[in-house]
Each structure stands twice: as C-alpha cells, then as structure tokens.
C-alpha positions as CSV (number, residue, x, y, z in Angstrom):
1,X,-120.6,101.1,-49.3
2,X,-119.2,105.6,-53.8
3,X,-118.6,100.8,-49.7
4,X,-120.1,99.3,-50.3
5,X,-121.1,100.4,-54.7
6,X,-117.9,98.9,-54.4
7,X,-119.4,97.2,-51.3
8,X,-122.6,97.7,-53.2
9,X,-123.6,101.0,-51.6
10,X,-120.3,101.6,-49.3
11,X,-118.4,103.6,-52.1
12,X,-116.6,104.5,-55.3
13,X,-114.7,107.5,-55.8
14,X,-117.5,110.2,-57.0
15,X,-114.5,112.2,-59.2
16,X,-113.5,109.0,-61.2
17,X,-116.7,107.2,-62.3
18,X,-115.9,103.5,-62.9
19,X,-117.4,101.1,-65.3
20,X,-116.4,97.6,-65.2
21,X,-116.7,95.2,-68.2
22,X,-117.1,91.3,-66.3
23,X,-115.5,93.0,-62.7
24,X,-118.6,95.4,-62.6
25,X,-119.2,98.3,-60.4
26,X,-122.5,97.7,-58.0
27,X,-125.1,99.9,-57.3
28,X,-126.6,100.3,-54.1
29,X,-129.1,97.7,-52.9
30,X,-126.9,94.3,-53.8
31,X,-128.4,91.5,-51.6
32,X,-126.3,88.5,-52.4
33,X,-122.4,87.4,-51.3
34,X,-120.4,84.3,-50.5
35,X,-117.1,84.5,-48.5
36,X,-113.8,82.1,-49.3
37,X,-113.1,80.9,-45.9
38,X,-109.5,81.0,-45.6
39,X,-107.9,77.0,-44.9
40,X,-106.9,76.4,-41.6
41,X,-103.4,76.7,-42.7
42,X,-103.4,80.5,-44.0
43,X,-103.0,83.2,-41.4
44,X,-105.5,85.5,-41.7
45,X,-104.9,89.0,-43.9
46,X,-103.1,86.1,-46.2
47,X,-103.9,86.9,-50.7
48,X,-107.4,85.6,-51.6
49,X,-107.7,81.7,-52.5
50,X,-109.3,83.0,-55.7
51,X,-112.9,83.7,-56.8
52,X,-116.0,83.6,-54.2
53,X,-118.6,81.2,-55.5
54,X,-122.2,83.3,-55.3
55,X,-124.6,81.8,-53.1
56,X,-128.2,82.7,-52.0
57,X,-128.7,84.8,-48.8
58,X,-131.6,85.2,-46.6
59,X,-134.3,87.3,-47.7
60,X,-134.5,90.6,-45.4
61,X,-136.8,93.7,-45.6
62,X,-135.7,96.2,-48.2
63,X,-133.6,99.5,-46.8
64,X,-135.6,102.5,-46.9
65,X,-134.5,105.4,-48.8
66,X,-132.5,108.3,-47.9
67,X,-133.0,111.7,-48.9
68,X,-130.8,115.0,-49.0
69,X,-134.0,116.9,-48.2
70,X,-133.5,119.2,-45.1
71,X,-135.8,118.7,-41.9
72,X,-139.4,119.8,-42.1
73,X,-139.6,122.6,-39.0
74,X,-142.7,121.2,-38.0
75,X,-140.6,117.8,-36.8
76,X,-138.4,120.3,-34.5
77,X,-135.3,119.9,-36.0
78,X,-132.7,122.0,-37.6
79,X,-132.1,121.3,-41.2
80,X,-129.3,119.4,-42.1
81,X,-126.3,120.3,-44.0
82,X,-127.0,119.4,-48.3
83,X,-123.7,116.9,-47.5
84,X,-126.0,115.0,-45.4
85,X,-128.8,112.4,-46.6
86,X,-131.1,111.1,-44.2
87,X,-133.4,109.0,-43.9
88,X,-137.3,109.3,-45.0
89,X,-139.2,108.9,-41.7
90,X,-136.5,108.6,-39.8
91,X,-136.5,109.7,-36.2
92,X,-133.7,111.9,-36.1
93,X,-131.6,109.4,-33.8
94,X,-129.1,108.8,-36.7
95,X,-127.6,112.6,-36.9
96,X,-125.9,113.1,-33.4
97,X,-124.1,109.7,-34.5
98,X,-122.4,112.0,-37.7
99,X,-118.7,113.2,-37.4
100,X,-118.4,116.7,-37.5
101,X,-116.3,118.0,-41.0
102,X,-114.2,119.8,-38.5
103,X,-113.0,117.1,-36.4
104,X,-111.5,115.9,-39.9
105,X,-107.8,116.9,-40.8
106,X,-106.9,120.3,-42.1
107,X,-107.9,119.8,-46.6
108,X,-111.1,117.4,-46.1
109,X,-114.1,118.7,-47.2
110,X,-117.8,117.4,-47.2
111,X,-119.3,116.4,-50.7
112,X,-123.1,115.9,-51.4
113,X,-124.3,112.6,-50.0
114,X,-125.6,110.1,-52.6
115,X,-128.8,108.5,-52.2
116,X,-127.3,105.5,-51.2
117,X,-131.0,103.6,-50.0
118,X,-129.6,101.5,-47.7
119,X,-126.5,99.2,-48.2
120,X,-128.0,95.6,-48.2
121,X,-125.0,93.4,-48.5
122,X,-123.7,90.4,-47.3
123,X,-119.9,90.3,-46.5
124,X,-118.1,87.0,-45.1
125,X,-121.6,85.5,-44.5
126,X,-122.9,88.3,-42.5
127,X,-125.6,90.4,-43.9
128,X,-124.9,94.2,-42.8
129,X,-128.5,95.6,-42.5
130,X,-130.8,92.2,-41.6
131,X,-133.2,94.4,-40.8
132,X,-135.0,97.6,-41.6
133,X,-133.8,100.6,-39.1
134,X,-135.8,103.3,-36.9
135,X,-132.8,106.0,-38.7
136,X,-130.4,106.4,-41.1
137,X,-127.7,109.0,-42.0
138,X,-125.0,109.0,-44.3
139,X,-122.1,111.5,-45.1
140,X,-118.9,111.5,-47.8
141,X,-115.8,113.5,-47.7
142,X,-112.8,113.7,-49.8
143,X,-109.0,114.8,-49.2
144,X,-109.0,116.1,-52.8
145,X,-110.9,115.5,-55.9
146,X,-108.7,113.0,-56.9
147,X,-109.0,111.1,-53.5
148,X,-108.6,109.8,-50.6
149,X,-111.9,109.7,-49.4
150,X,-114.2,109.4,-46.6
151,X,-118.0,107.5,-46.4
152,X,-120.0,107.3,-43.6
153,X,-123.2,105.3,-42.9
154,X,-125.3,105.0,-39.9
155,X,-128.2,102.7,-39.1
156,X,-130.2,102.8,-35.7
157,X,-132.1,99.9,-34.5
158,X,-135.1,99.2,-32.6
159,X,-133.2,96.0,-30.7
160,X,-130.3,94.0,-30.5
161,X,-129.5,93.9,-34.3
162,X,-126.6,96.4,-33.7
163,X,-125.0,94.5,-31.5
164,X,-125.4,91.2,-33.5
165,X,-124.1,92.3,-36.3
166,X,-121.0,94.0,-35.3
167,X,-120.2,90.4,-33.1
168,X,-120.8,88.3,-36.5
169,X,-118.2,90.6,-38.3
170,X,-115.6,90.0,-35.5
171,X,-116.1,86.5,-35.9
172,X,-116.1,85.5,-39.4
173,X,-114.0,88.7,-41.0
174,X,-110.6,87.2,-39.7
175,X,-111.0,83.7,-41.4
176,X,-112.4,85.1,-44.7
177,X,-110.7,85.7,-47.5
178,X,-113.1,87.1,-50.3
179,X,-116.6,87.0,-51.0
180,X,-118.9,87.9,-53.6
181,X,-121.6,90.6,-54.0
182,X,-124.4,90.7,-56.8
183,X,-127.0,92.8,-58.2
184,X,-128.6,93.2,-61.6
185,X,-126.1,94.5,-63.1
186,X,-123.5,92.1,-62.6
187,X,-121.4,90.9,-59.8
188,X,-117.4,91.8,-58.2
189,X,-115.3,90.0,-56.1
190,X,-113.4,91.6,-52.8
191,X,-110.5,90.0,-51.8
192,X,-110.7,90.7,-47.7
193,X,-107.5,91.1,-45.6
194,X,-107.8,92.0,-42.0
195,X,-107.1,95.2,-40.4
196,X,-105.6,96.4,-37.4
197,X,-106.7,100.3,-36.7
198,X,-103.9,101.6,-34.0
199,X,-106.1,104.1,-31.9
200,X,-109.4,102.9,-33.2
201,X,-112.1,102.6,-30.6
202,X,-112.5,99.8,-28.6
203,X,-114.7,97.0,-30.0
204,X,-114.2,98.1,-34.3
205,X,-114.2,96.0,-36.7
206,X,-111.7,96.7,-39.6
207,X,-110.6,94.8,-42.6
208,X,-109.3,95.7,-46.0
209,X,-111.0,95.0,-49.3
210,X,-109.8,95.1,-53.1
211,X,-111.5,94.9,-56.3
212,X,-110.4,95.4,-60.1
213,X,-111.7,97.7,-61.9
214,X,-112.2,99.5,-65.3
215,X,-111.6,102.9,-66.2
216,X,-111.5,104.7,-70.0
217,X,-108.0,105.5,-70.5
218,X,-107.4,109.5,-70.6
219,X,-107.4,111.0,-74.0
220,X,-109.3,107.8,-76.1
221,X,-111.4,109.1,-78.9
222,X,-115.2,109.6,-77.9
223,X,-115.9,108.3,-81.2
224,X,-114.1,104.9,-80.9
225,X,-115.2,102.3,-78.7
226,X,-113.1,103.3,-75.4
227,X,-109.7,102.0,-74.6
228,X,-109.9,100.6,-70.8
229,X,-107.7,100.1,-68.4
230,X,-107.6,98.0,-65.1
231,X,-107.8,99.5,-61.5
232,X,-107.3,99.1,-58.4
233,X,-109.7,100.0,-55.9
234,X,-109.0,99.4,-52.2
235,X,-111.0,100.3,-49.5
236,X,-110.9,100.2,-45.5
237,X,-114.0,99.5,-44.1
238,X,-114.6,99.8,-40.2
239,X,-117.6,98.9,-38.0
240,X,-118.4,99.9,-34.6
241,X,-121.4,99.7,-32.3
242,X,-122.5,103.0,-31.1
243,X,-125.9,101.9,-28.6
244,X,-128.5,100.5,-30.5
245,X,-126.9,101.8,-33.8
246,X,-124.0,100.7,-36.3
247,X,-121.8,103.3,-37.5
248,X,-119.7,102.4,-40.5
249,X,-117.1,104.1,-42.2
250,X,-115.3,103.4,-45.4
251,X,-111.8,105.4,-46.8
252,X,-110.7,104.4,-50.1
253,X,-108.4,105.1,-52.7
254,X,-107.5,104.0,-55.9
255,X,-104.3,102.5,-56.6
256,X,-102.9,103.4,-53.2
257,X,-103.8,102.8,-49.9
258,X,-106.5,105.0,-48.2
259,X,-105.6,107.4,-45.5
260,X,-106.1,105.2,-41.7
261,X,-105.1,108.1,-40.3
262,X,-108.6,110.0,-41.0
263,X,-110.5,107.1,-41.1
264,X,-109.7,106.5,-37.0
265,X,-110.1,110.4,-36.3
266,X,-113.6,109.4,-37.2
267,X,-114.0,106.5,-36.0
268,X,-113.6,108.3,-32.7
269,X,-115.7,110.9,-33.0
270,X,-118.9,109.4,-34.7
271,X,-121.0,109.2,-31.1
C-alpha cells in the first residue's frame, strides 16, 4: 500500500517510521475493511461521515511473497535492479509492466523495495487482490528523503480478475467516504475523497485517502516515555488495468499533498 501499510501494504514514508498509539500503522497482509457510504445527499470527495465500522470480508487465498533476490540465469532473465522485489515463482510477466526511474522527474530516485507480500485489502467493499496472481512486482521512489514519494505494485492474473477489480473501484470509490482496514496489530481508518488525475490514462481509478498518525516528537528524551505528536498522512492512490494485470501506484506525503504531477508521469508509462 510504506499504500497500502497505510493501505496495509500500499505505503508509509520509509525515512519517517510511524507508530500509532489507537490510529495504528498496518503491516502488510491486512484482510479486513468496511467503507462509510456517503448519503445520497453528499457529493462525492465530501469530509468523511466519521468512523468506518469493521466488518468481515471474504476469505481469499493468501498473496505470495516477494523477494528482492535477482533472477536465477537459468530462468533466462536479466537480474533485476535491488530497488525491485518480485515475486517468488513468478513468471516474469510483472517486470515489463515497471516504470522506468528515468521516465520520473529530474531528483526522484529508486529506494530498496520492501517485501511488501502482497497487499490483501479491502477498500470501499472491494477487495484489491481476490485472488492469488501468475506475477508480481513492486518498486518505491522518493523526491527526497523527507518525501514525496512514489510506490508501485503490480499483479498479473490468469483471467478476468484485473478487469473486475479495477470496474468494482470505479463503481463504489465515488460514493465512499471511509472505510476501515485491520490486522493484528490494530486497525486505521482512511477518510476517501475522490480524485480527478488531469492527463492520467484513460480508464484510472484515483481517489485520495487520509489517516492520523503518531510520530515521537524530535529531540524527546530516549529515556522518558516519548512525547508524540499527531500526523497527517495523505496518500493518492491510482489503479489502472494494464491486460490481464493491475498496476497500482501510490504518492504520498505527510502533511502536504503528494506530488500528482509524478504520480500521472507514471501512471503513463507503467505498460
């Protein structure tokens, strides 16, 4: 989600670890959410109506891991960059799908991919990886070390799922107004705004999402219990099909808006 572990797997920034005392920060792997529709009265990108109540969601097969290791030579393929983790297994369909650092703007550089092991999450009823994929990849960049920055996530699919998917988002993303994502660890609410991407490809999926969060203020003793502060994390998620895969990317900032700008320079060139 790093959009989504602040969309449980779809991203955080890696230079500012977060903790989060009752708002906590997810790790990857959160399988549960429940959306706030928005009334019939409330345009849609309107504030949240308040807190998503949880609520069960399908079970689906678990996403398979991903792994910074580079090709074997035996498969035929090159080795990936370290800034790239891919997928265990994988058949190597997920890779031509990744945006090239240098179609990026001049001062964005790659950073090591995490491990993100999929990003099973439900957002505004529709459950982003329903089923286990042929490939994965997944890629971060940042402006600075202090942020913006860049995720990317792709899934390949044996079937229609792609296409499913990315149709579910454009229907329930403009009427919802939060929802809810849990793991073990705790749970956060997004409150959900749409999105309109000028020059994004056609057929994206955008919206906006915001969580508080909390952050050890600068220069607390470490001896003391820390002094915390509230944050603001806000995050630009985007969705497109690309064939038989999804290709997702997330810019987000904290306490600012993220940079659109980069975030449709990819958009167009992932595929």
């Amino acid at each position: 989600m790093s959009t989504l572990s602040g969309c449980a797997g779809l991203g955080l920034p890696p230079a500012a670890p977060l903790s989060t005392p009752g708002t906590q920060t997810l790790t990857p792997g959160a399988t549960s959410a429940a959306e706030t529709p928005a009334p019939s009265s409330t345009a849609p990108g309107a504030s949240p109506t308040g807190s998503a109540a949880s609520a069960p969601t399908a079970t689906s097969p678990s996403a398979p891991t991903e792994s910074t290791e580079p090709a074997d030579p035996a498969d035929g393929e090159s080795s990936p960059p370290d800034t790239v983790a891919r997928m265990k297994g994988g058949n190597g369909s997920a890779s031509p799908l990744l945006v090239p650092t240098s179609a990026l703007p001049s001062g964005w550089t790659a950073t090591k991919a995490r491990d993100t092991r999929g990003y099973r999450m439900t957002v505004c009823g529709v459950d982003l990886e329903p089923t286990a994929p042929l490939d994965s990849a997944q890629q971060n960049w940042q402006g600075s070390i202090a942020g913006p920055y860049l995720e990317q996530h792709v899934r390949v699919y044996p079937d229609a799922t792609a296409a499913k998917v990315v149709a579910d988002l454009a229907k329930k993303v403009p009427g919802c107004r939060s929802y809810t994502a849990k793991d073990a660890k705790g749970q956060s609410t997004f409150a959900v705004e749409t999105l309109a991407l000028k020059g994004a490809p056609s057929g994206t999926v955008a919206w906006r999402q915001k969580v508080p969060l909390f952050v050890p203020v600068a220069g607390a003793s470490p001896s003391a219990s820390p002094t915390m502060r509230s944050v603001e994390v806000v995050q630009d998620v985007a969705v497109r099909r690309v064939g038989a895969a999804i290709v997702l990317l997330n810019a987000y900032a904290v306490e600012k808006n993220p940079d659109d700008a980069v975030l449709v320079t990819a958009l167009t060139h992932a595929g």
